[in-house]
N, C-alpha and C positions, 0 to 999 in steps of 0.2 A: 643577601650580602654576607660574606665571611668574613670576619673581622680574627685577625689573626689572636693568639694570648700575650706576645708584645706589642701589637697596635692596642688592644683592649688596653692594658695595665699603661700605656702612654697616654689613653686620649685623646691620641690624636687625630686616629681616622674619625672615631665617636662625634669631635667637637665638625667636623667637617661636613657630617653628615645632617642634610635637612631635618629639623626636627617639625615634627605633624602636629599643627595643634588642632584639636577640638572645636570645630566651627559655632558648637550652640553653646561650650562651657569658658574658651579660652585656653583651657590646662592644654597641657603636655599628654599628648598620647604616647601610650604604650607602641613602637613601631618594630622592635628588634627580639628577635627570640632565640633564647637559649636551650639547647638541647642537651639532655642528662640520661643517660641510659638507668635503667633501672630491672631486678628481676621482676618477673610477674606477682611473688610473695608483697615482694616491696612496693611495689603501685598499689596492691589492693590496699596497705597498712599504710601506704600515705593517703589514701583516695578513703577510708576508713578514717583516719585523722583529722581531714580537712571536714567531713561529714558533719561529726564530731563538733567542730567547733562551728556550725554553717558557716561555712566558706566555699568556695570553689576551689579545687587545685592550686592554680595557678594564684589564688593570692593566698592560698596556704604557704605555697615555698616560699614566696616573692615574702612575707613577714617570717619565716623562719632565718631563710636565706638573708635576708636582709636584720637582723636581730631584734625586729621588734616584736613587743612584747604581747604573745598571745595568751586573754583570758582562759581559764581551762570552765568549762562550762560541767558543770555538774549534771546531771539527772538527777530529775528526783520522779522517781515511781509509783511514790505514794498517793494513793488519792487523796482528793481533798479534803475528805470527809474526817478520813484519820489524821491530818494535819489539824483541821479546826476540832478536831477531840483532842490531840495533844497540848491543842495553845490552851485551852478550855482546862484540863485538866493542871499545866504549868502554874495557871492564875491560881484556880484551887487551892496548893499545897502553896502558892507564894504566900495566899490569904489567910492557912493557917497556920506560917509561919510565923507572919506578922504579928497575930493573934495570941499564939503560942508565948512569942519574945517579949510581947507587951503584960505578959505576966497571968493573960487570962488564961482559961480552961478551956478545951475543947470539948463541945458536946458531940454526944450520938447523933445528931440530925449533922453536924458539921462530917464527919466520918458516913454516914451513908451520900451524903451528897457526894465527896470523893469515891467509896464505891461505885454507884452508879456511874460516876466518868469512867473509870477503869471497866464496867460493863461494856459501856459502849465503845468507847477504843477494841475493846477484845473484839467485839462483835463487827465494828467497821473491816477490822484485820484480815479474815474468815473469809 
């Protein structure tokens, strides 16, 4: 069906047309489709995008196009290993800061302990 760009922006053929519902959910199905030319750069760099946030295509534009708000999903490439050495090590230096502020002194077993973290973060890294 063609729906013309003054029948679209009226509505009126829109509201006239049978809408499909979903027999097992009740919603509103998706029935009508829009077509967008695009160069081949530009499909790979949406089709690239939508990847990016797991989405399919089509509900990529469908939330761009439509302005809702898509999370941007980070990577993270780190293994995990180096992640539980950095939380490990964060606590470390929080502990002898705390230590530090509360007026005491730090010993050499407290500094090789931190060594040893900083060994093994280097060594997860590698």
């Amino acid at each position: 069906m063609y729906i013309s760009p003054n029948e679209a922006l009226d509505g009126q053929s829109l509201r006239s047309q049978p809408y499909n519902k979903n027999k097992k959910t009740g919603k509103h199905m998706r029935n009508l489709r829009i077509d967008v030319r695009v160069s081949e750069e530009e499909k790979i760099e949406l089709v690239r995008l939508a990847a990016g946030q797991e989405m399919s295509l089509s509900d990529y534009l469908r939330s761009v196009l439509l302005g809702k708000e898509i999370i941007v999903r980070r990577e993270n490439h780190a293994p995990a290993a180096l992640i539980y050495e950095l939380s490990r090590i964060g606590n470390n230096l929080n502990q002898l800061a705390r230590h530090a502020n509360s007026g005491s002194s730090i010993t050499p077993d407290d500094l090789a302990r931190i060594w040893h973290s900083l060994e093994l973060l280097w060594a997860a890294s590698q």
